[in-house]
N, C-alpha and C positions, 0 to 999 in steps of 0.2 A: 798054320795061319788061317785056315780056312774056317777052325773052330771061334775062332775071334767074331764071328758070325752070333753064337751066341746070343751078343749082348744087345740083339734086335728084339728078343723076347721081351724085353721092356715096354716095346710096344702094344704087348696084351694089356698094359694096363692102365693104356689111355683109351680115353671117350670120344670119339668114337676111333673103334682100333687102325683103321687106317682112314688118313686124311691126308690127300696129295698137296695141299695149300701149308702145310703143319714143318716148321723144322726140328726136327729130332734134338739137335742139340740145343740143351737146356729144359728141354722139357718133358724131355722121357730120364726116371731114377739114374739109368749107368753112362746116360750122354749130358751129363751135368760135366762143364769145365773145371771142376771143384775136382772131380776122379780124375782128370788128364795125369794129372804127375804121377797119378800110381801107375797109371801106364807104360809112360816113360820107365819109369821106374822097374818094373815088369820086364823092360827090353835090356837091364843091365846085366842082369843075372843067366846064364847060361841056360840053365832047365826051363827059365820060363818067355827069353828072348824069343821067338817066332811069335806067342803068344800076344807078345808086348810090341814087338815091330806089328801083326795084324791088327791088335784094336788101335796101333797109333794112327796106321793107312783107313783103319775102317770110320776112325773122326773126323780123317782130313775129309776122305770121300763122303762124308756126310755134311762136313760145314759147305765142302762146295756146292754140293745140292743146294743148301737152303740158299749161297750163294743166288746161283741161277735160276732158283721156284720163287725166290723173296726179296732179293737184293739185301741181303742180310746174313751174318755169318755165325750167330746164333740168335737165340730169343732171348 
């Protein structure tokens, strides 16, 4: 679950790479709500369930962020 981490790499290739005002979801390529269901999807399958259970906690823990940085649950 921990490799679920991963998909923060996304944020190399925004301008400027970190920005504590910025909600990830929606506006970094693998935090687009468009990928959610392969996630989901990710969590049904046995080999790759952990995988799919970690990016589904690692979007929740991300929308709450912008939650609480934005009042906002994506961009």
């Amino acid at each position: 679950m921990i490799g679920a981490m991963i998909v923060d790499l996304d944020h190399l290739l925004a301008d400027p790479i970190f920005d504590p005002d910025r909600c990830s979801i929606g506006t970094h390529p693998v935090h687009e709500p468009i990928i959610f269901p392969i996630f989901i999807l990710l969590s049904v399958f046995p080999k790759s369930r952990f995988l799919g259970i970690g990016l589904i906690i690692h979007m929740i823990l991300d929308g709450v962020d912008c939650q609480f940085t934005n009042g906002i649950w994506f961009t």
